[in-house]
C-alpha positions in Angstrom: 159.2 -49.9 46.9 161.7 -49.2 49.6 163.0 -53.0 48.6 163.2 -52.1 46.0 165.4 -49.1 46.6 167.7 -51.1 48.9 168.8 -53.1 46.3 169.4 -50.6 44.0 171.8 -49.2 46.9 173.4 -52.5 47.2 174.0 -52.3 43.3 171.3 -54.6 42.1 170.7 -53.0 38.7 167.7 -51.3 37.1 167.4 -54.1 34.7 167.6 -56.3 37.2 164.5 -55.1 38.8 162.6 -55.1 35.7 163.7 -58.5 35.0 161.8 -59.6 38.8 158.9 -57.3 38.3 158.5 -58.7 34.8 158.0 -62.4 36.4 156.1 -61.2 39.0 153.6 -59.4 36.7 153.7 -62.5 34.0 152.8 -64.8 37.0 150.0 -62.8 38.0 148.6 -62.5 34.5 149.3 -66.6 34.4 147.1 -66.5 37.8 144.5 -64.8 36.5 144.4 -67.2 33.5 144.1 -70.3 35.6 141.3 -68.1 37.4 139.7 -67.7 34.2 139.8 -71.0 32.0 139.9 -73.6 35.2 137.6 -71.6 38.8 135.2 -70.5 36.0 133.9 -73.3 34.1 134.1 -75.0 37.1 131.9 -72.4 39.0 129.3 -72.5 36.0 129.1 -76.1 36.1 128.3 -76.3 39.8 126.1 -73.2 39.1 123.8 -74.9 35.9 123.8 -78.0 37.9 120.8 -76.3 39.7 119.2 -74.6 36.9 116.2 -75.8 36.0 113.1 -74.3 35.2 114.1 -70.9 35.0 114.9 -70.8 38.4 118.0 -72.4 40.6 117.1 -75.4 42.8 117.0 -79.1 43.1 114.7 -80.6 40.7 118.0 -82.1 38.3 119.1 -83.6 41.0 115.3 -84.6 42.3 115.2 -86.2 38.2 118.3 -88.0 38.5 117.6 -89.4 41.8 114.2 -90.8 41.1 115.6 -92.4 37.6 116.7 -96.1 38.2 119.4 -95.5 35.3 121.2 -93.5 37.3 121.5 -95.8 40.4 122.4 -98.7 37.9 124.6 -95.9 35.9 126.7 -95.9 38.9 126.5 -99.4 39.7 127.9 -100.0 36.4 130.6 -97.4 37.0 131.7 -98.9 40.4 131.6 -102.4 39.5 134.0 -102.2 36.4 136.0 -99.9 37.9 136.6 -101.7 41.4 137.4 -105.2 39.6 139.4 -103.3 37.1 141.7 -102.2 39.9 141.9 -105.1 42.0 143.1 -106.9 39.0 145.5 -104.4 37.5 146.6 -104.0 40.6 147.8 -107.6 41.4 148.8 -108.2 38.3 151.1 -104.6 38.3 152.9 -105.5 41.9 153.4 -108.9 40.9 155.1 -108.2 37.5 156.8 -105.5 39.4 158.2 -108.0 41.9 159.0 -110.8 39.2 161.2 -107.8 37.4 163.1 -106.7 40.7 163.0 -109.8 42.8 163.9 -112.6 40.4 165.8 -114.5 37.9 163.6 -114.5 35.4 165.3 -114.8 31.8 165.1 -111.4 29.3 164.3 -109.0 32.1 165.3 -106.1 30.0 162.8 -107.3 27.1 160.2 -107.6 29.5 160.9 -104.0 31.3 160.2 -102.6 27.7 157.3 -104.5 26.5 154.9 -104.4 29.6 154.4 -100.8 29.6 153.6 -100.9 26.2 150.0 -101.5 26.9 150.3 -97.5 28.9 151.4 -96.0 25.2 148.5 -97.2 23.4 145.5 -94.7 24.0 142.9 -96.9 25.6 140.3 -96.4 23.4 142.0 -97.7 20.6 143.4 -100.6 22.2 139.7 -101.0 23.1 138.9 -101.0 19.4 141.8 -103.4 18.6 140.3 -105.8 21.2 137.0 -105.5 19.0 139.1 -106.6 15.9 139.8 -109.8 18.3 136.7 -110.6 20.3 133.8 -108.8 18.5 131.2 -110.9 16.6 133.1 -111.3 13.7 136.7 -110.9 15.4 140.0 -112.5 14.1 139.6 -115.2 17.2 136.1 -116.3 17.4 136.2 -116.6 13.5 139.4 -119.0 14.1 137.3 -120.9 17.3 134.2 -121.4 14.9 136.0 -122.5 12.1 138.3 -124.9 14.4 134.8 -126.3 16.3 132.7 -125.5 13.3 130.5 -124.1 15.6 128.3 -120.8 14.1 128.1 -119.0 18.1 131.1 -116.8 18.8 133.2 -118.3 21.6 133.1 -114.7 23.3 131.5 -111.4 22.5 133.9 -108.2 23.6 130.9 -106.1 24.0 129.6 -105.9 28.0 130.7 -105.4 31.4 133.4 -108.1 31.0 134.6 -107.0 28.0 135.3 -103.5 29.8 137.2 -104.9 32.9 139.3 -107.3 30.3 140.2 -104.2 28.1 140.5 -102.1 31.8 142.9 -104.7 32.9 145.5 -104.7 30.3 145.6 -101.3 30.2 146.1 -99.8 33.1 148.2 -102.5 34.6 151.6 -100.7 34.5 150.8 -97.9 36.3 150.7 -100.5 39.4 154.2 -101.6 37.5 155.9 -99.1 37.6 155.0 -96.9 40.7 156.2 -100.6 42.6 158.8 -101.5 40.3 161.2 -98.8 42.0 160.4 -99.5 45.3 161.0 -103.6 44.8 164.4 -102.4 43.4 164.9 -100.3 46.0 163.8 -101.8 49.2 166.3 -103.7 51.5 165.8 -107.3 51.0 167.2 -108.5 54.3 164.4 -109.2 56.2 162.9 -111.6 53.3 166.3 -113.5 53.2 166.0 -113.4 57.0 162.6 -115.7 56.7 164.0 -117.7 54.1 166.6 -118.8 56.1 164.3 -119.1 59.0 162.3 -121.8 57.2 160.0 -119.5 55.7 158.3 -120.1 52.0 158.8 -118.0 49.2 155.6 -117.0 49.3 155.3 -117.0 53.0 158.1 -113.9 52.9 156.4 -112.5 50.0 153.3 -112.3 51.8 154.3 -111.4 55.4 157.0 -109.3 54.4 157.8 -108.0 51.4 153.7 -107.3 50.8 152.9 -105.4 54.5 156.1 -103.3 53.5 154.9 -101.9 50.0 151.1 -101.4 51.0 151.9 -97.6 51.1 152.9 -97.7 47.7 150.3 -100.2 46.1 147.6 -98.4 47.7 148.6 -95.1 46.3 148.5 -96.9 42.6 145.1 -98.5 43.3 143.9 -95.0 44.0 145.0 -93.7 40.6 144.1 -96.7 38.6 140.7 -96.5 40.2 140.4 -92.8 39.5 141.8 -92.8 35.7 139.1 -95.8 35.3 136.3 -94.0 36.6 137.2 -90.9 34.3 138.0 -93.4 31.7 135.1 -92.6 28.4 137.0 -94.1 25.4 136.8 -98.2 26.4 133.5 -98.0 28.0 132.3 -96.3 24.7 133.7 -98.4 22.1 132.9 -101.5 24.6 129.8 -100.6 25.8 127.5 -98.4 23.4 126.8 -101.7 21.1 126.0 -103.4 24.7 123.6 -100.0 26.2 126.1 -101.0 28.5 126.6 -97.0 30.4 129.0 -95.9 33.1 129.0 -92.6 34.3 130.9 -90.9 31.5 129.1 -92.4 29.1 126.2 -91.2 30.1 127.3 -87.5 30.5 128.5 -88.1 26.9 125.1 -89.5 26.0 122.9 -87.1 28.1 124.9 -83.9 26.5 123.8 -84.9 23.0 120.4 -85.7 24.1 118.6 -82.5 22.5 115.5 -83.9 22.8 115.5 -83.5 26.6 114.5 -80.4 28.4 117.3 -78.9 30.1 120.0 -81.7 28.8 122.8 -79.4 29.7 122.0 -79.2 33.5 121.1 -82.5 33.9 124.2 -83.4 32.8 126.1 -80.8 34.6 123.9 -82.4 37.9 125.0 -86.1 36.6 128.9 -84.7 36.3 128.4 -84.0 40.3 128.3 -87.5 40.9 132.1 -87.6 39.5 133.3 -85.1 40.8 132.6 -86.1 44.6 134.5 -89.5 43.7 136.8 -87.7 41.8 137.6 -85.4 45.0 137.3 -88.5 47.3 140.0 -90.3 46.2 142.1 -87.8 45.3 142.1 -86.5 49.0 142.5 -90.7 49.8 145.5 -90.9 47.8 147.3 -87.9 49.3 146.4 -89.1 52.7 147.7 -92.7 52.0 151.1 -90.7 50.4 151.5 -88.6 53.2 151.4 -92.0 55.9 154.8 -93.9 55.8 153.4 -96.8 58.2 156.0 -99.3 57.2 160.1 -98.2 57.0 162.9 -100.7 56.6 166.3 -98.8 58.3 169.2 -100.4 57.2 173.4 -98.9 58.3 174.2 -99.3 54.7 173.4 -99.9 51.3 172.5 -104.0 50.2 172.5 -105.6 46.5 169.1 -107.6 46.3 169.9 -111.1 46.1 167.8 -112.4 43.4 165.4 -115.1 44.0 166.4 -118.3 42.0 162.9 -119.6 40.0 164.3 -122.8 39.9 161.5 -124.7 38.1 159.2 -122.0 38.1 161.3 -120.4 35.8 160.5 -121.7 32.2 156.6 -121.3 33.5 157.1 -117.9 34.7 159.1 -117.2 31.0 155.9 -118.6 28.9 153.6 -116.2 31.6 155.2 -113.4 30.2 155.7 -114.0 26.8 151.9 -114.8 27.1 151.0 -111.6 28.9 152.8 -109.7 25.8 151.2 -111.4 23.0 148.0 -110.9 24.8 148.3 -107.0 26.1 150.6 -106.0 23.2 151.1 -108.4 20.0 147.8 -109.7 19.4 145.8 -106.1 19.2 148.4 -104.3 17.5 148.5 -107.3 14.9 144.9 -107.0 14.9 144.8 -103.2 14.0 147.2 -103.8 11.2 145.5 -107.1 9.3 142.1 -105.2 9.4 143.8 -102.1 8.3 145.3 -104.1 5.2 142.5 -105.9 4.5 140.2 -104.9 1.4 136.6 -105.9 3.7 135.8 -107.0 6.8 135.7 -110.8 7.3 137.5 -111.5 4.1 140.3 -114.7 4.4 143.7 -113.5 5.4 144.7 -114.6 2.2 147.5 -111.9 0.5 145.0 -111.6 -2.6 142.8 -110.2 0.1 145.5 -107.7 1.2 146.3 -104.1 -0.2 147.3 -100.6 1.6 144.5 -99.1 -0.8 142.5 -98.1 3.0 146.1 -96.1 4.2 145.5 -94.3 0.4 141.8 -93.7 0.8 142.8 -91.9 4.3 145.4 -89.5 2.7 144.1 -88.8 -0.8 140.2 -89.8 -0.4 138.7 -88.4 3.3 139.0 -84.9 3.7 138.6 -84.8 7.4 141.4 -87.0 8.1 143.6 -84.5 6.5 142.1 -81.9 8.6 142.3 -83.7 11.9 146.1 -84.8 11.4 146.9 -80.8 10.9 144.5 -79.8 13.8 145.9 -82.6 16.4 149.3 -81.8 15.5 148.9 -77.5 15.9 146.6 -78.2 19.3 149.1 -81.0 20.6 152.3 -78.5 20.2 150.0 -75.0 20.6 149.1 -76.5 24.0 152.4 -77.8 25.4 154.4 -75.0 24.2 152.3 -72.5 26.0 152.0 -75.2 28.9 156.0 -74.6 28.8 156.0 -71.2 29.2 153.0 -71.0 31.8 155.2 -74.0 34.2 158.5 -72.1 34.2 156.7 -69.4 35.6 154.5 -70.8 37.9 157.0 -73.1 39.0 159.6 -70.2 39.9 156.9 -68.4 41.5 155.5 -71.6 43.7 159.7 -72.6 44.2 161.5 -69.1 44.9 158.8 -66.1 45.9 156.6 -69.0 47.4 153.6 -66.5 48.2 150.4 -66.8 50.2 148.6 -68.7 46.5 151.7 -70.8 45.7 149.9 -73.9 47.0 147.1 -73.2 45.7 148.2 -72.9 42.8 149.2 -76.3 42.6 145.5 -77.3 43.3 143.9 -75.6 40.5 146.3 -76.8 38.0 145.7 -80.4 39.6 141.9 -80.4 39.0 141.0 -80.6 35.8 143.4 -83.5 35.7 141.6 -85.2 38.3 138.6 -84.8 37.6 136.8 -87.1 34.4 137.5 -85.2 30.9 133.6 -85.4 30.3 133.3 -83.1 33.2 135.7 -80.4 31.9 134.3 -80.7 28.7 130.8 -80.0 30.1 132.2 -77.2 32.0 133.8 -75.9 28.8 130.5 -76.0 27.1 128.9 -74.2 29.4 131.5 -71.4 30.2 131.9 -70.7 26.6 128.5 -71.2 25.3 127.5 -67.9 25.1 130.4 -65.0 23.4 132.5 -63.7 26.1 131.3 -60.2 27.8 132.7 -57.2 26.3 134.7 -58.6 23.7 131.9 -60.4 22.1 134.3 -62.9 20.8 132.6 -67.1 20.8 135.3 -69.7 21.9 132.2 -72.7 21.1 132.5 -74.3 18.1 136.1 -73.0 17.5 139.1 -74.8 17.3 140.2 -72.4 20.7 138.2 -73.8 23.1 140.0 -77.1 22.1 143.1 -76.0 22.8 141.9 -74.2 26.5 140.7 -77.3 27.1 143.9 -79.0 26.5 146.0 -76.4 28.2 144.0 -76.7 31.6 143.5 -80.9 31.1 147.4 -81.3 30.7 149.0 -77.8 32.7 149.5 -80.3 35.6 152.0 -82.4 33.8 154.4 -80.1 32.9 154.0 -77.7 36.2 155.2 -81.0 38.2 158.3 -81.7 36.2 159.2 -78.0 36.0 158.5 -78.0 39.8 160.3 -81.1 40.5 163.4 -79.4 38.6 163.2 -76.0 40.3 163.6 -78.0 43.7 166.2 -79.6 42.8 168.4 -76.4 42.4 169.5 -74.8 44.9 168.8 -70.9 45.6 172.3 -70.6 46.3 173.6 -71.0 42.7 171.3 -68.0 41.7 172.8 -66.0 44.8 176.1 -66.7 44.1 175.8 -65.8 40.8 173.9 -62.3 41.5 176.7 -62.3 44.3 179.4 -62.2 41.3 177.5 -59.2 39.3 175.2 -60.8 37.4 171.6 -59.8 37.5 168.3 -60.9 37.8 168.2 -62.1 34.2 171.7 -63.2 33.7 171.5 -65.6 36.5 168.2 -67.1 35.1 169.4 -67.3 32.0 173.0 -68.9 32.4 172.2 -71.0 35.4 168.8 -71.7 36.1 167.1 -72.1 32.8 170.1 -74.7 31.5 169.9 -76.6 34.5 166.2 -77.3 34.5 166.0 -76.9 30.5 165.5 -81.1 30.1 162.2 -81.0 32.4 161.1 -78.2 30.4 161.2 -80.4 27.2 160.1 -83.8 29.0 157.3 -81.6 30.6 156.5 -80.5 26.8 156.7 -84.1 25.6 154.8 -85.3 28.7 151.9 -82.7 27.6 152.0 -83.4 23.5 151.9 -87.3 23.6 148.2 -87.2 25.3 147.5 -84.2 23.3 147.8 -86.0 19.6 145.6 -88.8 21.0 142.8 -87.1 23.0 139.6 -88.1 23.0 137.6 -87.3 26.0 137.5 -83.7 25.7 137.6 -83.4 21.7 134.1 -85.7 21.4 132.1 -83.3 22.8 133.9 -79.9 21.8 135.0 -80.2 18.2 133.2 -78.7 15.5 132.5 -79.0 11.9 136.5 -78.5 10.4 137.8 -78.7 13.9 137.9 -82.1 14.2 140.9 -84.1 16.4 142.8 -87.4 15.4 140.7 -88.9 18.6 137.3 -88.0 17.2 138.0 -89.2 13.7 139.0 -92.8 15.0 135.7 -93.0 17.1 133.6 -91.3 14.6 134.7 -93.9 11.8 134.7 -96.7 14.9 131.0 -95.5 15.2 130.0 -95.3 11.7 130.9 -99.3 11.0 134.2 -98.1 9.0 135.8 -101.1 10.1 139.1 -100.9 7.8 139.3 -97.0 7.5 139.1 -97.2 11.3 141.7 -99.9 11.7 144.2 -97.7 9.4 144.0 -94.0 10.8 144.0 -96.4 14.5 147.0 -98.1 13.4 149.0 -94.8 12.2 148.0 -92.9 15.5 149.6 -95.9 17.2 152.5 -95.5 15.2 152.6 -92.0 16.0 152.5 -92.5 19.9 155.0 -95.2 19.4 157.7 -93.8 17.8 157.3 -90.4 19.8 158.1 -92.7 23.0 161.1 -94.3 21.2 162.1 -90.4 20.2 161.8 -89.3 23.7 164.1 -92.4 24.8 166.5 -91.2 22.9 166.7 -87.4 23.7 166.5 -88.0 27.3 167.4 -91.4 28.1 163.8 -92.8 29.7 160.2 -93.1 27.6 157.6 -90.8 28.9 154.3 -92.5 30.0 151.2 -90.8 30.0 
């Protein structure tokens, strides 16, 4: 109060002060929201974890721990996700280096098409992969009528089948958290071994490597994370296989209503990944937050490419390969399936009519109803994740109180943490109609889009964040300085400065959204239902050309919303 009254002596106006205690009190209430719909589930969770027998204690855990599933649950889980990353990995930094480092023809192409794979939502790149490798999939039918052989060449369904579909899709995050620092990095020392005698690959390996291990550890860690969370591959992949990771079994334990106490023994399951979820998170800040290897340099260098020489045309065929395999082939996949009267039929154009696309529009109810419920819960949820980021953002950036940081943590976990956990915690937090107001969030389009809120709140607090450091206080000052208020100076110098992270934080939060799966499987209702849950529920039903269609369009969707995004502000927005 008596700051308050200062300024008003120094001529800060009453409006002025009503414009500060107006963000103040919105950030609180924004506070309090995260308190609600992120600490609470997640305390309920941890809290019906040890439910069991009308009493709390250890017997869920006691279950799970004398059940050989679970150990081979999470044997499953570690093994595809581990090879997953080693090989997304090497095959990220080295495309990253080939991009920044070489002479390779069409780089630009290339840049373009190899984070392609990162657009397409993984689970229905996973089904377009069935469309290629499944029993009756466009390549083994091609192998067994080449060989004549009637045993398909290679079944999709498995562990193996995971990791390949693993592999090509989360590649690029290696690619292009390395990408930069190839481009950036100050090639002097590599030229220095060449002319010393050294190989190529000698200076690749004892130099250029040792110097980006910071940064390709830090991508391992959240390719290994986003695998282990990962539900849609390992579901389209591995239910036809009883093939079960760890989110699959959640998923499978949940609608397991003929177990006592399903619920908790999930919740006690979800445990499991949320300790890895929490280890390597904490791994991949502390790797971020070591700078082990530096290259100091007086003054800036142009990389001098490396010439290819014969390696070139090899390396060129490499990559047109990698892009017909991660890119061309499924996407052609989706599309002959979705034009194709029935499965298996000759790809003859007799054989080939749009009547599936017009069966989806005019003919299925529910796909109607899931286009109009994906598209109000994919803008519902980033607008109000717009709002809720500007606030937080000037709050964490300018009055930087004693919760700013943590803050920042909240947000951060339900990103981190597997969506089948949030999910679970959803269920459980809103099971029952909320105290007082007796209203029921379960089984209503609402809790879909708190879920979404809290899943994706991360995304656009960092790029609103990111923007709101990038500004210096002293603009606002100055401004104030010249007469204008609180208000005035938010209005017609902050807000237009950081205006274009707003709206790439809201594009970065309604991409995902239009697609998501994780979270809608297990939280949609009768009427309620998402774009994601259609394409699995027809994917699970044997609705192989319906499937192919509405997986096809969504694809298109995703696709063209990138190209949109390039356009408005210059760079595509990966999720």
């Amino acid at each position: 109060m008596v700051e308050d009254l200062v300024r008003l002596r120094n001529g800060e106006s009453t409006i002025a002060l009503v414009g500060r205690w107006a963000i103040y009190i919105v950030g609180g209430l924004s506070f309090v929201f995260l308190l609600v719909v992120i600490l609470f589930p997640s305390a309920i969770l941890i809290r019906e974890s040890f439910w069991a027998d009308g009493t709390y204690n250890l017997l869920n855990y006691l279950k799970l721990f004398k059940d050989p599933n679970t150990y081979s649950t999470l044997k499953n889980s570690l093994v595809v996700s581990i090879i997953s990353t080693l090989g997304a990995t090497v095959l990220g930094v080295f495309l990253a280096w080939i991009m920044a480092r070489t002479d390779l023809p069409l780089k630009s192409l290339w840049r373009t098409v190899l984070i392609v794979p990162y657009l397409i939502p993984p689970f229905i790149g996973a089904i377009a992969w069935v469309q290629l490798l499944g029993p009756v999939g466009y390549v083994n039918k091609l192998y067994m009528t080449i060989t004549g052989i009637s045993k398909p060449l290679f079944v999709i369904y498995g562990q193996w089948g995971i990791i390949l579909v693993m592999i090509l899709y989360s590649y690029p995050i290696a690619y292009m958290a390395n990408l930069g620092f190839f481009e950036r990095a100050n090639p002097a020392l590599e030229e220095a071994a060449r002319i010393s005698g050294a190989s190529l690959w000698r200076g690749l390996r004892d130099i250029a490597m040792p110097l980006t291990m910071p940064s390709i550890g830090a991508s391992a860690l959240l390719i290994f994370m986003s695998l282990m969370a990962n539900f849609g591959i390992p579901a389209v992949i591995g239910f036809p296989a009883r093939y079960f990771v760890l989110t699959t079994k959640i998923y499978a334990t949940i609608l397991n209503y003929d177990m006592p106490n399903n619920l908790q023994v999930a919740a006690a399951l979800s445990m499991f990944l949320v300790i890895l979820a929490a280890i390597v998170m904490f791994a991949h800040r502390y790797v971020l937050s070591k700078g082990s290897y530096a290259v100091v340099g007086g003054q800036a260098t142009q990389v001098q490419l490396v010439e290819l020489g014969w390696l070139k045309w090899p390396m060129l065929i490499s990559a047109a390969f990698l892009a017909l395999v991660a890119v061309i082939a499924p996407l052609l996949a989706i599309l002959l399936t979705s034009i194709t009267y029935a499965p298996g039929l000759p790809l003859k154009l007799a054989n080939l009519s749009l009547r599936h696309y017009q069966t989806l529009i005019f003919s299925v109810p529910k796909v109607r109803r899931a286009i109009r419920n994906s598209l109000f819960l994919a803008t519902s949820s980033a607008t109000i994740i717009a709002f809720l980021s500007s606030v937080l953002a000037y709050l964490i950036t300018r009055v930087r109180f004693i919760g700013s940081r943590l803050i920042e943590i909240v947000t951060l976990i339900p990103y981190a943490v597997p969506g089948t956990v949030v999910a679970l915690a959803m269920i459980l937090a809103w099971l029952r109609p909320l105290p007082v107001l007796h209203i029921r969030l379960y089984n209503t389009i609402w809790i879909l889009l708190i879920a979404y809120i809290t899943r994706f709140l991360t995304l656009g607090l960092r790029s609103v964040v990111a923007a709101f450091e990038q500004i210096h206080e002293s603009l606002e000052e100055a401004a104030r300085i010249s007469g204008a208020d609180f208000l005035s100076a938010m209005k017609d110098i902050t807000l237009p400065l950081i205006k274009t992270s707003i709206f790439a934080g809201w594009f970065l939060c309604i991409i995902p959204a239009l697609t998501e799966l994780t979270l809608s499987v297990l939280l949609f209702s009768v009427g309620n239902e998402t774009l994601g849950v259609v394409v699995f529920g027809l994917h699970q039903e044997g609705k192989i050309n319906l499937t192919a269609a509405i997986a096809f369009l969504t694809t298109a969707i995703v696709l063209g919303m990138n190209v949109l995004i390039r356009r408005l502000t210059g760079k595509a927005l990966a999720f």
